[in-house]
C-alpha positions in Angstrom: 127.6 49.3 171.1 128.1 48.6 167.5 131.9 49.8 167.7 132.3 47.1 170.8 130.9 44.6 168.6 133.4 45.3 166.2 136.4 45.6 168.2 135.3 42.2 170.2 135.0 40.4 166.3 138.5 42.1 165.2 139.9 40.3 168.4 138.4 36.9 167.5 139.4 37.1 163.8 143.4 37.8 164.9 142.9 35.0 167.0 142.2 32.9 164.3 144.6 34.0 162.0 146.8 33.2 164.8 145.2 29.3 165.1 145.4 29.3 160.9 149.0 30.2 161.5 150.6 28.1 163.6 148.5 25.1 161.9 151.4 25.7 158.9 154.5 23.3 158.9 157.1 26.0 158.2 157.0 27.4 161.9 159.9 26.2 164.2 159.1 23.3 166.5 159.7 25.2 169.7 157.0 24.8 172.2 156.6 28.4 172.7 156.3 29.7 169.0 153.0 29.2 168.9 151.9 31.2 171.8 154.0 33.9 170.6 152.3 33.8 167.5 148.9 33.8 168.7 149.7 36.4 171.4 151.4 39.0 169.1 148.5 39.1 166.7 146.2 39.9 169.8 148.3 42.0 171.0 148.3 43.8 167.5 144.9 43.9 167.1 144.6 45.3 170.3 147.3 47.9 169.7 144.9 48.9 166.5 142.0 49.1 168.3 143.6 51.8 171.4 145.5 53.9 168.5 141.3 53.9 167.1 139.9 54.9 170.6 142.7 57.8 171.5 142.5 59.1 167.7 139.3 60.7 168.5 137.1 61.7 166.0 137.9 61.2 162.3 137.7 63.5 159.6 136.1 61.8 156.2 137.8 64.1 153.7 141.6 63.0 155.4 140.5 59.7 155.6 138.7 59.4 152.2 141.8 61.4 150.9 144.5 58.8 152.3 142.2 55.7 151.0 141.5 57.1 147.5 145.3 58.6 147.2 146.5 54.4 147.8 144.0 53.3 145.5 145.1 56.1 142.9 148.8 55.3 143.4 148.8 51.8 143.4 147.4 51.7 139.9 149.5 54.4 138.8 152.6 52.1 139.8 151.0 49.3 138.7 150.6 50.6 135.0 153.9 52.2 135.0 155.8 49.2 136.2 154.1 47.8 133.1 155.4 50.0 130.6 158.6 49.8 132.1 159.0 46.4 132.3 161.4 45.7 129.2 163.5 48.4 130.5 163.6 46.6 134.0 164.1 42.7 132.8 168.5 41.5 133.6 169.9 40.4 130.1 171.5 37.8 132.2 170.6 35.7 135.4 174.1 37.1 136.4 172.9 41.0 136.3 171.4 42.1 139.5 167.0 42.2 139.1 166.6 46.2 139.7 162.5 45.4 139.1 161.2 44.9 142.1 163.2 47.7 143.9 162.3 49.9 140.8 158.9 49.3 142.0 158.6 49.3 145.9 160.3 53.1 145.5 158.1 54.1 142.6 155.0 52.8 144.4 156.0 54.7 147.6 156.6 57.9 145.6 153.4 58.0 143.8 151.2 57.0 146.9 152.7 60.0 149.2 152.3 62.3 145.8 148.8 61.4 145.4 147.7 61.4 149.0 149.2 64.6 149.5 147.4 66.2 146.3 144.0 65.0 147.7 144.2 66.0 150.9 145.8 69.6 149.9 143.1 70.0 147.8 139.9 68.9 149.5 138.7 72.2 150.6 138.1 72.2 146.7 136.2 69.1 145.9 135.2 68.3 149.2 134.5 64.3 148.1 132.7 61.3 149.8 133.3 59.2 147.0 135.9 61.3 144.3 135.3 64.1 142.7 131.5 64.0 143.9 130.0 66.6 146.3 126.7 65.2 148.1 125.1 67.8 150.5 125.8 68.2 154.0 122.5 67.4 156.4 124.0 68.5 159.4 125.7 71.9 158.8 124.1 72.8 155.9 124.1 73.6 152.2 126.6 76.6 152.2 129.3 77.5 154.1 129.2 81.1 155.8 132.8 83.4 154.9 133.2 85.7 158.4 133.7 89.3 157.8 136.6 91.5 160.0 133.9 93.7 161.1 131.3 91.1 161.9 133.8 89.4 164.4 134.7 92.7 165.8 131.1 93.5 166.4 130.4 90.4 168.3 126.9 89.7 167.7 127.7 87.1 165.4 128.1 84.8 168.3 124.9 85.4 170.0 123.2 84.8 167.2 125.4 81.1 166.5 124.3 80.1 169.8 120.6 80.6 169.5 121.4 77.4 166.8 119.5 79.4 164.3 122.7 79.0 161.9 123.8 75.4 161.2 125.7 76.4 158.5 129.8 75.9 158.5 131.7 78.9 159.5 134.9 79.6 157.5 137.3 82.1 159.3 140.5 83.3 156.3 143.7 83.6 157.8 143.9 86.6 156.0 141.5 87.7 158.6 142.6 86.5 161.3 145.8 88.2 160.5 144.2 91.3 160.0 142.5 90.9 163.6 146.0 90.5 165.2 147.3 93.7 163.3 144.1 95.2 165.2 144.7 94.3 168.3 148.6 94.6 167.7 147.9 98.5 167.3 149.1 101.6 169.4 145.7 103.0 168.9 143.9 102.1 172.2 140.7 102.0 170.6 141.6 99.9 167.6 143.3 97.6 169.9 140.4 97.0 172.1 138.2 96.0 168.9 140.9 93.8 168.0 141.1 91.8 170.8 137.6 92.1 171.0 137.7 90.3 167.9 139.6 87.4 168.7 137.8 86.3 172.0 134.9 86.3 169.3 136.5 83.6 167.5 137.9 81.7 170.5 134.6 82.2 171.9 133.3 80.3 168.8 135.9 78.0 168.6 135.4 76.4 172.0 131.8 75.5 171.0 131.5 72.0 169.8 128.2 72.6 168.3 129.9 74.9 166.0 132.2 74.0 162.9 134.5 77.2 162.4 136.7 76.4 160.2 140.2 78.4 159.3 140.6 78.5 155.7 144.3 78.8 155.5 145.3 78.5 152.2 146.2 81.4 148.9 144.1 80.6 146.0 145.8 81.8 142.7 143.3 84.8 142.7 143.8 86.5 145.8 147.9 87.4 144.2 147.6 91.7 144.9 144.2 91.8 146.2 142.8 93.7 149.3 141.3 91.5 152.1 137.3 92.9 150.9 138.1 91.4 147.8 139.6 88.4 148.9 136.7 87.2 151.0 134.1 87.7 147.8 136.7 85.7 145.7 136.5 82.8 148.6 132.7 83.0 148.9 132.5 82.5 145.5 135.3 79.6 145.0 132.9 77.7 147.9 129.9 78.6 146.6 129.6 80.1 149.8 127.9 83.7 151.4 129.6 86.9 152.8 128.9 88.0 156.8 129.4 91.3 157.2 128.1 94.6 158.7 130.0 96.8 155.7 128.2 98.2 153.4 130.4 98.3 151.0 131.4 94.8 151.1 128.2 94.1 150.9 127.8 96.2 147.4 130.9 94.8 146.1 129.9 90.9 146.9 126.3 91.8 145.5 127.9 92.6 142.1 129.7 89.3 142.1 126.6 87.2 142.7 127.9 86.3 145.9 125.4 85.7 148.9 125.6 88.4 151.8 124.0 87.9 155.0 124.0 91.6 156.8 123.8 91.7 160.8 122.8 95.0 160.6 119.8 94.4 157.9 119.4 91.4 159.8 118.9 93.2 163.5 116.5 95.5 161.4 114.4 92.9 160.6 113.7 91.5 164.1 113.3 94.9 165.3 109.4 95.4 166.6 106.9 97.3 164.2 104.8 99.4 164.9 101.5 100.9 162.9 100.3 103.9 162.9 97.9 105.1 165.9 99.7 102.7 168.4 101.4 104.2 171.3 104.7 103.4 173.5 106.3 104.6 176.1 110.7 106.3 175.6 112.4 108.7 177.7 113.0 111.8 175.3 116.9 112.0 175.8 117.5 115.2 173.5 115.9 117.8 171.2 115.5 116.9 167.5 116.4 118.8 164.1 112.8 120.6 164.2 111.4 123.0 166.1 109.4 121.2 168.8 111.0 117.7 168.5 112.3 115.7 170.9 113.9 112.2 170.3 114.4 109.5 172.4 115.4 105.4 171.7 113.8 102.7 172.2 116.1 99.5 173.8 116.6 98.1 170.3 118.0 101.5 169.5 115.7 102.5 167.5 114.9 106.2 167.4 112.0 107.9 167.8 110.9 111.7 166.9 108.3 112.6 168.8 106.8 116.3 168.0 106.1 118.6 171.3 108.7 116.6 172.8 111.4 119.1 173.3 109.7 120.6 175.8 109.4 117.2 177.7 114.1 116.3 177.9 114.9 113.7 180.2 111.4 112.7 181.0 109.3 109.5 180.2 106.5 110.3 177.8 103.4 108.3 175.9 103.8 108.5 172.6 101.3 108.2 169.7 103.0 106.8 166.7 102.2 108.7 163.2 104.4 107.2 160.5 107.3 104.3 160.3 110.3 105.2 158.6 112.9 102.2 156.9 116.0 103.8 155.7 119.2 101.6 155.4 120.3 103.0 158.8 117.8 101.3 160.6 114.1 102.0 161.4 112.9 105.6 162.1 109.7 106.2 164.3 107.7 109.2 163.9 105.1 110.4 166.7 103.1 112.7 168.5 103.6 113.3 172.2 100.7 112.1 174.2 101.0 112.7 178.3 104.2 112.5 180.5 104.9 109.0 182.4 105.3 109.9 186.1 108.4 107.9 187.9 105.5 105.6 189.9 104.3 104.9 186.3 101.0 107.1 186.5 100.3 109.3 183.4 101.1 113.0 184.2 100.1 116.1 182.6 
């Protein structure tokens, strides 16, 4: 409503300016001049207002870049047009005036220059006002830096739609690259991970309620390094974190200081726990290490060793937990087998 307001006002005031306009006694006397007048400034306000509507939304940091690069090059020319002045000044009324030519071109030089400094480097400062960096409410404090194999694995984008993470999502090219490569390969296997991979990000992509953004430029500091190290470097140059499932990556990111959020630790953590003397109920799928063991899995995957199971393959069991193991494989569950769980559910022998 507030934008309609606006627009209705911006209509009015061109209409006026139009009134204020043809009021002056330098216009040409014909009748229709000042219709003309009056219409074309409506007509240019209106002109303004659909290129507004269709633009869509706006990006701040290109607009704030454009506004602040005019300001910036306009008092660049301005003070060099001053110190060039005496340079620019005809020694006689019969020389031609180059000033004012001198100036339009050098003002039109250092506006693009500065305009195109900002907005090529506002990834970097990421400014409201210039140079300042005020927190985001919205999609939070720090931007997440996707992992190859946390795309590949796919359970990043579960977890982005359950709107736990509001944070921005920052996809490298170098990445992205490296997806294509993968699904580009000869390997079946590798190419089905690949592809796998980028309907993750297209899958991400086509949600409005999440900012993904492709971070497409070479910083100085990623000259000769391998894409691992790359992604630390870019968490680090955005003050950002690292989301990954390798372990190694996670290591390496660790020793830089660099944030890491781990699906796998992560999946660990929202796995159920279980205490000692509880029971539960798997289907013993194979025989384990030790004599006597069976194991089975739980639907989390988690696996359980149940002594006296091996006698017990391929049958649904009560078991009585005995110990909890955390390892940085996952959860391990130790227990004792209770009574067979007939198929109508009844306990058996």
């Amino acid at each position: 409503m507030a934008l309609v307001i606006l627009r209705c006002v911006f209509i009015l005031v061109a209409a006026g300016v139009g009134f204020q306009i043809i009021q002056a006694d330098t216009l040409p006397k014909e009748p229709y001049v000042p219709w003309l007048v009056v219409g074309g400034l409506i007509l240019l306000a209106a002109t303004v207002i659909a290129i507004d509507v269709f633009a869509g939304r706006k990006r701040l940091d290109t607009i704030t870049a454009v506004y602040f690069g005019l300001i910036i090059g306009f008092f660049l020319t301005y003070v060099l047009t001053i110190a060039i002045s005496p340079w620019l000044v005809p020694d006689s009324p019969k020389q031609f005036n180059w000033g004012p030519w001198v100036t339009l071109v050098l003002g039109m030089v250092l506006c693009y220059t500065c305009i195109s400094i900002l907005m090529q480097t506002k990834d970097d400062f990421r400014f409201i006002i210039p140079y300042v960096e005020f927190a985001k409410e919205i999609k939070g404090l720090k931007p997440y830096v996707l992992d190859t194999s946390v795309v590949i694995d796919g359970r990043i984008a579960d977890v982005i739609e359950t709107r736990i993470i509001d944070n921005q999502l920052i996809m490298p090219q170098f990445v992205i690259s490296e997806l294509q490569a993968i699904a580009d390969s000869s390997d079946k296997l590798k190419r089905g991970r690949g592809r796998r991979g980028l309907d993750i990000l297209n899958r991400l992509r086509s949600d409005a309620k999440v900012d993904l953004v492709v971070f497409d430029r070479e910083l100085p500091q990623f000259a000769g390094q391998p894409v691992d190290q790359k992604l630390v470097l870019l968490a680090k140059h955005l003050e950002g974190k690292v989301v990954t499932n390798d372990y190694n990556l996670n290591k390496v990111a660790k020793l830089h200081n660099v944030g890491v959020i781990n699906l796998n630790e992560l999946s660990n953590a929202l796995k159920p726990m279980f205490m000692p003397g509880e029971t539960l109920q798997v289907r013993i799928i194979k025989p384990g290490e030790e004599s006597g063991q069976g194991v089975g899995y739980l639907e989390d995957g988690t696996m359980v060793v149940i002594e006296g199971g091996r006698e017990h393959i391929s049958e649904n069991a009560v078991v009585l937990v005995t110990s909890v193991l955390q390892t940085s494989a996952g959860r391990m569950v130790f227990g004792r087998f209770e009574h067979r769980v007939a198929s109508n559910g009844q306990a058996g022998a």
